[in-house]
N, C-alpha and C positions, 0 to 999 in steps of 0.2 A: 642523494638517491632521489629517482624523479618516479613519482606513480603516475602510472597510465591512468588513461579515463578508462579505460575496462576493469581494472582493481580499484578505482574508484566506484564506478558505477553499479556491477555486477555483486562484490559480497557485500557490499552497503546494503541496495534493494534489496537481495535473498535475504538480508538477514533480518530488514527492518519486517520484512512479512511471515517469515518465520516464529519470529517473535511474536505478530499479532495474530498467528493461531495458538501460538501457546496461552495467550492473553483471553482468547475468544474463549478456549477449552477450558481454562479454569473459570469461565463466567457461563458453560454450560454446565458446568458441576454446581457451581452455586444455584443456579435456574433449579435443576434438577432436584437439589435437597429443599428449597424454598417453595417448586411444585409452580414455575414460572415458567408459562407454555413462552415454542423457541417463538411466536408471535407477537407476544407479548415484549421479550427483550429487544426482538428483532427491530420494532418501532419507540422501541426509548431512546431520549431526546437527552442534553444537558439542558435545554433550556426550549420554548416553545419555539423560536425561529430557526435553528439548528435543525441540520439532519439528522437524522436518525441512525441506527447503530449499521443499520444491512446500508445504507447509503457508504457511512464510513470509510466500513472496509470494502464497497464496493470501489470508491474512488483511489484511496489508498491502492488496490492494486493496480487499479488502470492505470495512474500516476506512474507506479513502477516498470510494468510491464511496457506501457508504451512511451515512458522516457528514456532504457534501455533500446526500444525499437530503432525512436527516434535518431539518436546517437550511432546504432547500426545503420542508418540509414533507408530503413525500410518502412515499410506500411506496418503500423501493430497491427496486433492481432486483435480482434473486435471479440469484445466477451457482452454478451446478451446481461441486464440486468435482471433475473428474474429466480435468484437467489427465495427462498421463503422459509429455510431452514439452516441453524446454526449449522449443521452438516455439510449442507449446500454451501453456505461460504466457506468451510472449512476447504472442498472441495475447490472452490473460486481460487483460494490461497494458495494451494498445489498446483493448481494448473497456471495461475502468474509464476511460480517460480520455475515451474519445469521450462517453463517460455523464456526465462528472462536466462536460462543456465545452458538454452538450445546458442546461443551468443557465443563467436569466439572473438577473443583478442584480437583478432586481425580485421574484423568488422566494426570495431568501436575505438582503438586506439588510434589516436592522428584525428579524433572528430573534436577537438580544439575548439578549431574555429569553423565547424561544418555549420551553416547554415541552415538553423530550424524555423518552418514557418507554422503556426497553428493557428486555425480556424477555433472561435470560443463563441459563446453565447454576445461576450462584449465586445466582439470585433477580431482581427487580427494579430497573433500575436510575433512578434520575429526576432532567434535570440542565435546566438554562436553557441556552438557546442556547450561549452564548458562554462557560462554562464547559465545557458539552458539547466545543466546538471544541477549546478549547483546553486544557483537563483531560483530557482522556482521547480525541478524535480525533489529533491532535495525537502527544499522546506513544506511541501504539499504532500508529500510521502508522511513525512513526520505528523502534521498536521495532523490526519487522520488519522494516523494511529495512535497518536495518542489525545486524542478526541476519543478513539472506540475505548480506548485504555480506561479514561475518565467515564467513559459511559457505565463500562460494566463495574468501576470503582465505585461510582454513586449509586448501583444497583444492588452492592453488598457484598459483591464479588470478592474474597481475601486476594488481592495483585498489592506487591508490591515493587518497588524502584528498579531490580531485582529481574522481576516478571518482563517489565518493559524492554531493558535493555539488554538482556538473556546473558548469558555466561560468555566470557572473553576466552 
């Protein structure tokens, strides 16, 4: 049996973002009983050269949303960083997935070997579909999320393994 890149691409991303609002929620519960304004989290770091937590899951969606675009072939959809409340990313995560679920099969499947080019701070980057996915949408999607995952885990958050990977 052979899976498309749209059943690859498509409940992967919703799910991994799905997951990182449930992950987000239960680290606004914890805020909320510890009395940890959403400012406060919002700017916690693993470590002092790392991004911070609104960065995260800022990228985390773009990752998905516009690696899905990519794969459809189209221009993503451009989302403003300017998130300032746990809410508001909450929000962010809803609208990556309503985006990325607006996709049908017939717009992503056969994108193989579709040729993606992206523009990045370090130059150029140029990859075939299905490397694109999975070279680098793939593992940058993860990345962040479970970067936010470890953020609001070192901030006392009860997540566990569980949390991250949501129910099968």
């Amino acid at each position: 049996m052979t899976i498309s890149m749209y059943q690859t691409a498509v409940p992967v991303t919703v799910r991994a973002l799905e997951n990182l609002a449930h992950v987000l929620k239960k680290g606004a519960e914890h805020a909320a009983v510890k009395s940890v304004t959403d400012q406060t989290l919002l700017q916690t770091r693993l470590i002092t050269d790392m991004l911070p937590l609104v960065k995260q899951v800022q990228i985390a969606t773009d990752m998905a949303k516009n690696g899905v675009a990519r794969l459809a072939g189209v221009e993503p959809l451009k989302f403003d960083d300017t998130e300032t409340t746990l809410d508001e990313l909450q929000a962010r995560i809803a609208r990556a997935v309503e985006y990325i679920q607006t996709f049908t099969p017939e717009q992503i499947d056969g994108s193989e070997t579709r040729a993606i080019t992206m523009k990045t701070r370090n130059g150029e980057l140029n990859f075939e579909g299905q490397s694109y996915l999975l070279d680098f949408v793939f593992p940058n999607v993860f990345f962040h999320c479970t970067t936010a995952y470890n953020i609001l885990r070192e901030s006392g958050a009860e997540l566990g393994k569980q949390d991250f990977i949501g129910k099968a």
